[in-house]
C-alpha positions in Angstrom: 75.2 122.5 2.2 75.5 120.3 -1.4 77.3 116.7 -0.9 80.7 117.4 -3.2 81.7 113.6 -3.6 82.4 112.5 -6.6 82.1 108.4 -5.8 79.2 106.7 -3.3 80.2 105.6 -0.4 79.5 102.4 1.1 79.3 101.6 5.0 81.7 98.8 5.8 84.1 98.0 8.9 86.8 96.3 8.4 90.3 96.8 10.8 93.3 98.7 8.5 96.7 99.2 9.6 97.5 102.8 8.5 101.3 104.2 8.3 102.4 107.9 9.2 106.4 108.5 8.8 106.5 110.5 12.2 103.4 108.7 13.8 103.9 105.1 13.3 101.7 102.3 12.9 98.3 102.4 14.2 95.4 99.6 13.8 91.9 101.2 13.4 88.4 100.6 11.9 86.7 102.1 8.9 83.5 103.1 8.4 82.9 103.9 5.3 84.9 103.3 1.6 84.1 104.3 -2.2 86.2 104.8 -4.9 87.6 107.3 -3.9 89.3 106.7 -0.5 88.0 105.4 3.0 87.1 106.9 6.1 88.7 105.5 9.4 87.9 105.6 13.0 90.3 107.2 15.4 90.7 109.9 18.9 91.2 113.3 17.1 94.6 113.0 19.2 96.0 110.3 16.7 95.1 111.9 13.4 97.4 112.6 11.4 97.4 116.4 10.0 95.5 116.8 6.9 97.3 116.6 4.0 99.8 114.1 5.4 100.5 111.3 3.9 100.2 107.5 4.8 99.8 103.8 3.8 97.3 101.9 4.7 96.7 97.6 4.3 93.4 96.4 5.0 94.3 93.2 7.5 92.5 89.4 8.4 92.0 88.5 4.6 93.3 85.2 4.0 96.0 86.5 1.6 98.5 89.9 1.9 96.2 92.9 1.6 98.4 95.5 -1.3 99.7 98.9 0.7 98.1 102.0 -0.9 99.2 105.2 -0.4 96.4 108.2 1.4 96.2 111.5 1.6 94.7 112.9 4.8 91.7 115.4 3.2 89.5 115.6 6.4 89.0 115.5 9.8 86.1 114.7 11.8 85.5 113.8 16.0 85.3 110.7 15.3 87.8 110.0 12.5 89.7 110.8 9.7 89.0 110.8 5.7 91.7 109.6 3.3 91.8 109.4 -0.3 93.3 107.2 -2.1 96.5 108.5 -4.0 98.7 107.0 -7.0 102.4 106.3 -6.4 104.8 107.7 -8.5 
């Protein structure tokens, strides 16, 4: 099976507070980020359906973290992957 990404991906954990309309807020962990978009640790129970989507703000950094807007594009036990999405 051929690795499709288009951007490397870099392991680092850091805690994000991601935002779905009909799930709320929820504070988890990611594992990995690039580019691209970010992967995030969660129960499969929590996920958000893929292609919803959600905002996320990475917190702890001395100043205001921006909000950017993810697409839901995978699922995994042990997470989910979001991409990283313009506004319009």
């Amino acid at each position: 099976m051929s690795d499709k990404r288009e951007h490397l991906r870099t392991p680092i954990t850091c805690s994000i507070k991601i935002v779905h309309a009909e799930l709320g807020e929820m504070l988890v962990k990611t594992r990995d980020l690039s580019d691209g978009g970010v992967f995030v640790l969660l129960d499969p129970e929590q996920a958000p359906p893929i292609g919803s989507r959600v905002t996320g703000q990475v917190q702890g950094l001395m100043e205001e973290a921006p909000i950017v807007a993810m697409e839901v594009v995978r699922a995994e036990p042990e997470g989910i992957g979001l991409r990283f999405v313009e506004t319009q």
